[in-house]
C-alpha positions in Angstrom: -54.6 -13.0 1.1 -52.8 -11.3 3.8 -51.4 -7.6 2.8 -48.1 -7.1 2.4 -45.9 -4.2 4.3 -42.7 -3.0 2.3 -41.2 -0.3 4.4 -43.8 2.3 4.8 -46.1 1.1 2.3 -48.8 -1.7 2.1 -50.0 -3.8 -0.8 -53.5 -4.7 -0.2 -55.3 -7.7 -2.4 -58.6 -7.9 -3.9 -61.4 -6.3 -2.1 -59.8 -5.9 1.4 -57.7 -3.3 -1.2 -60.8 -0.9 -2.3 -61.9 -1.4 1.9 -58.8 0.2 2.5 -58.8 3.1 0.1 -62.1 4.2 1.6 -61.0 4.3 4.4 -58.0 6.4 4.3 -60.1 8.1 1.7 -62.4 8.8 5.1 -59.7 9.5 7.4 -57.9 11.7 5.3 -60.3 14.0 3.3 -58.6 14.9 0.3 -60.0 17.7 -1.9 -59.4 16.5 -5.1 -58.9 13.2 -6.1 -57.2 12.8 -9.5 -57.3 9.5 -11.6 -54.5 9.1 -13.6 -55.6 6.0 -17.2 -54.7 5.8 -20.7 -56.7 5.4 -23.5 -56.9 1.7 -22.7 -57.4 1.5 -19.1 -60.0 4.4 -19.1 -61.5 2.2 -21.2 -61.3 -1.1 -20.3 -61.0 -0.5 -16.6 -62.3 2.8 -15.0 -65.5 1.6 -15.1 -64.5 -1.5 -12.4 -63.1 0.9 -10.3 -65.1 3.9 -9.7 -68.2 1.9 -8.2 -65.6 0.7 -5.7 -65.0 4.4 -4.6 -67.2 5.8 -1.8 -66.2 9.5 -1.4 -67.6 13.1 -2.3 -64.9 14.4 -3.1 -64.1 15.9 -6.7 -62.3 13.5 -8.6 -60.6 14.4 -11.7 -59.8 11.9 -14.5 -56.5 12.5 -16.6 -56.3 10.5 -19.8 -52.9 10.1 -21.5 -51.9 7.4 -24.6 -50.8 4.3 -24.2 -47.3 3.1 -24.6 -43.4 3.4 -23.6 -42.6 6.2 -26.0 -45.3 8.1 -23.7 -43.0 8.0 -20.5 -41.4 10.9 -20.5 -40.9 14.2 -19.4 -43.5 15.9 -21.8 -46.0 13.8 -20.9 -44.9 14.7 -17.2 -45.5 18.4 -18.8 -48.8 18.1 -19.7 -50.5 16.0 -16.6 -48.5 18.7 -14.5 -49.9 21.4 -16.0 -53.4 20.2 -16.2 -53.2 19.3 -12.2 -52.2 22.7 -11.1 -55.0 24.1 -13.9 -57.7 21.8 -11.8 -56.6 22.9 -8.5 -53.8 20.2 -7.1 -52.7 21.2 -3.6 -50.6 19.1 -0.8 -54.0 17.5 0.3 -55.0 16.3 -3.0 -54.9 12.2 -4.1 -53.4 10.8 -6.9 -54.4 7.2 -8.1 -52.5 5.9 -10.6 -54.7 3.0 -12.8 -52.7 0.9 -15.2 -49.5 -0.5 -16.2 -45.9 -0.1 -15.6 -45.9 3.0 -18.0 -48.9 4.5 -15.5 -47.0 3.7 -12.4 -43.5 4.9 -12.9 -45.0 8.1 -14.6 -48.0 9.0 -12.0 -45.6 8.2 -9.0 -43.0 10.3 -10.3 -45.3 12.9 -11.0 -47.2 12.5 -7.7 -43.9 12.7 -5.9 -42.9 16.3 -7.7 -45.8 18.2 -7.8 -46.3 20.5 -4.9 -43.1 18.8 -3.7 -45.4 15.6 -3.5 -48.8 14.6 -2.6 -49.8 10.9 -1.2 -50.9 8.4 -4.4 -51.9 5.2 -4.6 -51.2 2.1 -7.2 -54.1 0.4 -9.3 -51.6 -2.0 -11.6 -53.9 -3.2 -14.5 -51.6 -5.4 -16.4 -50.0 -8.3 -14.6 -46.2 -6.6 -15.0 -47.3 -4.0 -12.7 -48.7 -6.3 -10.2 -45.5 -8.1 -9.7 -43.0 -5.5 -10.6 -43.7 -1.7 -11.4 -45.9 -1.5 -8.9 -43.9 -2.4 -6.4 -40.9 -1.0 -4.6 -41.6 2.6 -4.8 -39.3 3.2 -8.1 -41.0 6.3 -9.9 -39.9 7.4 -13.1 -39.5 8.2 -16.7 -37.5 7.4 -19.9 -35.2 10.3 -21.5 -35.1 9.3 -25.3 -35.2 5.9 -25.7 -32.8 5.4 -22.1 -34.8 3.6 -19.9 -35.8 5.1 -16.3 -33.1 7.6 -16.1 -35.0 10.2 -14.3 -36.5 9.3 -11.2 -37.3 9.0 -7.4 -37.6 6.3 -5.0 -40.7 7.2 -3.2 -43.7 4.3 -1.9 -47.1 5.1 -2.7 -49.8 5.0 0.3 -50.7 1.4 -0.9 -50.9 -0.3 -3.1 -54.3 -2.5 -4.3 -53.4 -5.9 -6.6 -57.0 -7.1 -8.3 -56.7 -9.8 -10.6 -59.7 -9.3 -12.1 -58.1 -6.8 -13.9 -56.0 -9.6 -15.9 -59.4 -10.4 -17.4 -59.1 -7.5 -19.9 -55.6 -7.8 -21.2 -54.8 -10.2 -24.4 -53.0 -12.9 -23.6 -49.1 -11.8 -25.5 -49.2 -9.0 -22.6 -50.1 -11.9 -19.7 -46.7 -13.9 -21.1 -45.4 -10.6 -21.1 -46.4 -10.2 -17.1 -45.1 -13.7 -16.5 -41.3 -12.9 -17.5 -40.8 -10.9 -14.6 -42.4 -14.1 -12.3 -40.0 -16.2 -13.9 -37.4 -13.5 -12.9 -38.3 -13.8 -9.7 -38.2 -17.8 -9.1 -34.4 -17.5 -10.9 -32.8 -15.0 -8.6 -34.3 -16.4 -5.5 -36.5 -19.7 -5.3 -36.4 -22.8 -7.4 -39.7 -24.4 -6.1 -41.3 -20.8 -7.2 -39.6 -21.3 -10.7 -40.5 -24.9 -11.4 -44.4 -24.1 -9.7 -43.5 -20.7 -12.8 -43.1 -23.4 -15.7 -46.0 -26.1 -14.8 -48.8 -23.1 -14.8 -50.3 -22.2 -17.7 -53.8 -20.7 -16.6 -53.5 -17.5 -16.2 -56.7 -17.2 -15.1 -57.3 -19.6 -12.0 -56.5 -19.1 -8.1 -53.2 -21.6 -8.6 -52.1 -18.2 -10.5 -53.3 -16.1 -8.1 -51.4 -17.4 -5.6 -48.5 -17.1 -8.1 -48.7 -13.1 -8.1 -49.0 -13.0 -4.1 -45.9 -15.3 -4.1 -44.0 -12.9 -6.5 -45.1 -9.7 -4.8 -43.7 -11.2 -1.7 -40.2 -12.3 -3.1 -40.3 -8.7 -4.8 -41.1 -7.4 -1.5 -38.9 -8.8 0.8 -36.2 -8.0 -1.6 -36.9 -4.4 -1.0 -37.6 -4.1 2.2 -34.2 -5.4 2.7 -32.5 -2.7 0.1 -34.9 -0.1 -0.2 -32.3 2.1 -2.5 -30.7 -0.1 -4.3 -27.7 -0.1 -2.8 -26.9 -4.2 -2.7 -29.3 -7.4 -3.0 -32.0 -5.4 -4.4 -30.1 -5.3 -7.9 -30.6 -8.7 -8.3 -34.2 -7.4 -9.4 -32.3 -6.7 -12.3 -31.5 -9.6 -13.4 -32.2 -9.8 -17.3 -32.2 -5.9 -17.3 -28.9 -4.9 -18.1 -29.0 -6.7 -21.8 -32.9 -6.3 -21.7 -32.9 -2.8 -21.5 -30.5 -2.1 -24.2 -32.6 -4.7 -26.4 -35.8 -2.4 -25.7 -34.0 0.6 -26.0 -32.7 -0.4 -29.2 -35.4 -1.4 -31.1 -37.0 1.3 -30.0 -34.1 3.7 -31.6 -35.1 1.7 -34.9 -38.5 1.5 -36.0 -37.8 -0.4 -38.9 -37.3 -3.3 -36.6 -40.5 -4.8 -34.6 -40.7 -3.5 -31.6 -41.1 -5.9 -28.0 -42.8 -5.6 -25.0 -40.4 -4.4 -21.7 -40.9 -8.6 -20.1 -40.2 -10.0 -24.1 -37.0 -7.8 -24.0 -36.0 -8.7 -20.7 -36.6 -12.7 -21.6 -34.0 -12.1 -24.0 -31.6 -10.3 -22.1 -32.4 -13.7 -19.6 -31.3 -15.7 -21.8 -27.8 -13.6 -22.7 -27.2 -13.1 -18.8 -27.6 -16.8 -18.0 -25.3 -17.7 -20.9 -22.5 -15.0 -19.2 -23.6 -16.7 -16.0 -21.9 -20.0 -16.7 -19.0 -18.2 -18.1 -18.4 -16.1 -14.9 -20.2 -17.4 -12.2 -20.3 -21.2 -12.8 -24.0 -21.8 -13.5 -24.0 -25.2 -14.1 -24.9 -26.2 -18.2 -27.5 -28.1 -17.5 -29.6 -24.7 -15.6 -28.6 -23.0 -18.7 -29.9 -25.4 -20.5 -33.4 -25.1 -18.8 -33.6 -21.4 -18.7 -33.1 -21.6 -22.9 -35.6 -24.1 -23.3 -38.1 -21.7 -21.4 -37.2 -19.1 -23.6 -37.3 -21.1 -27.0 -41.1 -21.8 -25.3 -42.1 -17.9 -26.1 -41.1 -17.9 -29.3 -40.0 -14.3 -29.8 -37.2 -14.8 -32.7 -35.0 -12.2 -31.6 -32.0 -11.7 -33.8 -29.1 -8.9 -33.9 -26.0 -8.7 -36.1 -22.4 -8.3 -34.4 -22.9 -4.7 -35.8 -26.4 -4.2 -33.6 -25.2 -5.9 -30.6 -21.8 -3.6 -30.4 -24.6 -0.6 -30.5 -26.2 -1.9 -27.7 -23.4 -2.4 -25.4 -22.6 1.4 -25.7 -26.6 1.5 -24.2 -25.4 -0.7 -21.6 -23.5 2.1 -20.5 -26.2 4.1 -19.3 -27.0 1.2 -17.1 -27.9 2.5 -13.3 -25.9 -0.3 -11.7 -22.9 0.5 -13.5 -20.2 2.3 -11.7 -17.0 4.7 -12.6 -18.1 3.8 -16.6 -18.0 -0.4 -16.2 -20.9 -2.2 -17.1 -22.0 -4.2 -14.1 -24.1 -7.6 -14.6 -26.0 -10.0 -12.0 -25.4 -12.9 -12.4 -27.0 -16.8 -11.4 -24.8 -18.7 -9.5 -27.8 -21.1 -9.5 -31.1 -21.1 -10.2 -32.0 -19.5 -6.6 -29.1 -17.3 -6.1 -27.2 -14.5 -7.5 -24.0 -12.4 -7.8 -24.1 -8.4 -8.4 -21.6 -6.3 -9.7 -19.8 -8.8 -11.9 -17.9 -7.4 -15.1 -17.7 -9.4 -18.6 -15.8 -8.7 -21.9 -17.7 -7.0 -24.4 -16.5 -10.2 -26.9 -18.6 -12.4 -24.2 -21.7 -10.4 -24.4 -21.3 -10.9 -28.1 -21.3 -14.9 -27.3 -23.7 -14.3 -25.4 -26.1 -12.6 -28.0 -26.0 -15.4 -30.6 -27.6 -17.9 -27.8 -30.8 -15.8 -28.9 -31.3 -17.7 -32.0 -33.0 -21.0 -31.8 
């Protein structure tokens, strides 16, 4: 597969990837290399990695738990401290190996220490391969507000191996997919219907799946690097989503979801407020909620729970001078930003959740 340039920025594929790491690992001498897992990727997938790295320099491995509530700025705290502890300087590397969670956190906290040293991406679930990983969003949560501290900053590259996938259970490969599905809405029918007639998540059809979303992601981007027009159409799903996942977070009595589950559900709400504002036809609608009735998440919330999440909607980054701003489908293959609903219509909207 061909690499694809965002910017300033590559994303690499496969081997050609860990070729290309040596090399500016070669060109560029850092003196110490620091490895940035979880509990679960140190696990699972350090050991694929490190034979793959050819350098003598003095790598250091910093292991932090797995999971959202982890994203924050203590956790930033800790890694910070233990870099500067092990000698971090502006010629020191930073590899990030996971998920979204690893991603957003070890960019933003590559991009702050020293006032920022180069890093690189290793996305180990398939949500990071088609979404966190890409764009150059670094960042944390600040309670349970999603990504309100931040940067926009683009690693050195960044390396997409599926062979990664082969370690992950298959609820967090559907959870992957959501944001592939995302993709084909905002901006390519053929990519959505080739999205619903795959179910192997482990063949080179899918493969050719990711590249295709990293390169819709991508171009995306590369048009809008800042987010200051088409690039919120990346979004799409995220407004309700986020509030869903921020929610249930706030109440641990309820089960919790994973970031693509929530944003499947705030899919389904948008697309419902889609044919109310932007005249997505019924029928579309109608497809998008049979996709979703497919995952079988059972998501539920009271007029009382949903009138709590709109006040999280609030804290939405799109939104401007205290409106909550949506993107919308027009069809499935083009969107709408910046589009304002009654709160009564998100709470329409809500009750499409149940089956």
């Amino acid at each position: 597969m061909e690499p694809i340039t965002i910017n300033n920025f590559t994303i690499y594929f496969e081997n050609q990837g860990f070729k290309t790491l040596n090399k500016w690992i070669k060109e560029h001498q850092p003196g110490t290399i620091f490895i940035l897992v979880d509990d679960k990727t140190m696990e699972n997938c350090y050991p694929y990695l490190m034979p793959k790295i050819e350098t003598t320099a003095r790598i250091e491995v910093i292991e932090i738990d797995h999971g959202e509530e982890f994203k924050n700025i203590d956790t930033c705290g800790g890694v910070w401290s233990a870099m500067v502890e092990l000698g971090c300087d502006r010629n020191s590397l930073m590899i990030n190996l996971g998920g979204g969670v690893i991603t957003d956190l070890g960019g933003f906290i590559a991009s702050t220490i020293k006032r920022g040293i180069p890093f690189m991406h290793i996305p180990t679930s398939l949500l990071g391969m088609v979404d966190a990983a890409i764009g150059g969003k670094n960042g944390v949560d600040l309670g349970n507000l999603k990504n309100q501290i931040g940067v926009i900053n683009g690693p050195v590259m960044t390396i997409i191996d599926p062979e990664f996938l082969k370690t992950l259970p298959q609820q967090h490969l559907v959870n992957g997919s959501i944001e592939m599905f995302k993709h084909g809405l905002i901006s390519d029918r053929v990519y959505w219907n080739d999205m619903k007639a795959s179910h192997n998540f482990h063949s080179d059809h899918f493969n050719s799946l990711i590249y295709q979303s990293a390169l819709i992601k991508s171009d995306i981007v590369t048009m809008d690097p800042f987010e200051k027009g088409a690039r919120k159409a990346l979004n799409y799903g995220h407004t309700a989503g986020h509030a869903i996942e921020s929610y249930l977070m706030e109440h641990p009595d309820r089960a919790a979801v994973l970031h693509g589950e929530a944003i499947a559900a705030g899919i389904v709400v948008e697309s419902y407020l889609s044919v109310q504002y932007a005249d997505l036809a019924l029928d579309s609608y109608k497809e998008i909620k049979e996709w979703y009735n497919t995952l079988q998440l059972n998501l539920s919330f009271t007029d009382k729970e949903v009138l709590e999440m709109i006040e999280l909607m609030k804290y939405d980054k799109k939104n401007t001078n205290g409106a909550i701003k949506f993107v919308l489908l027009e069809t499935i293959g083009s969107f709408v930003t910046n589009q304002e609903v009654s709160n009564e219509m998100i709470m329409e909207a809500f009750q499409e959740l149940i089956n």
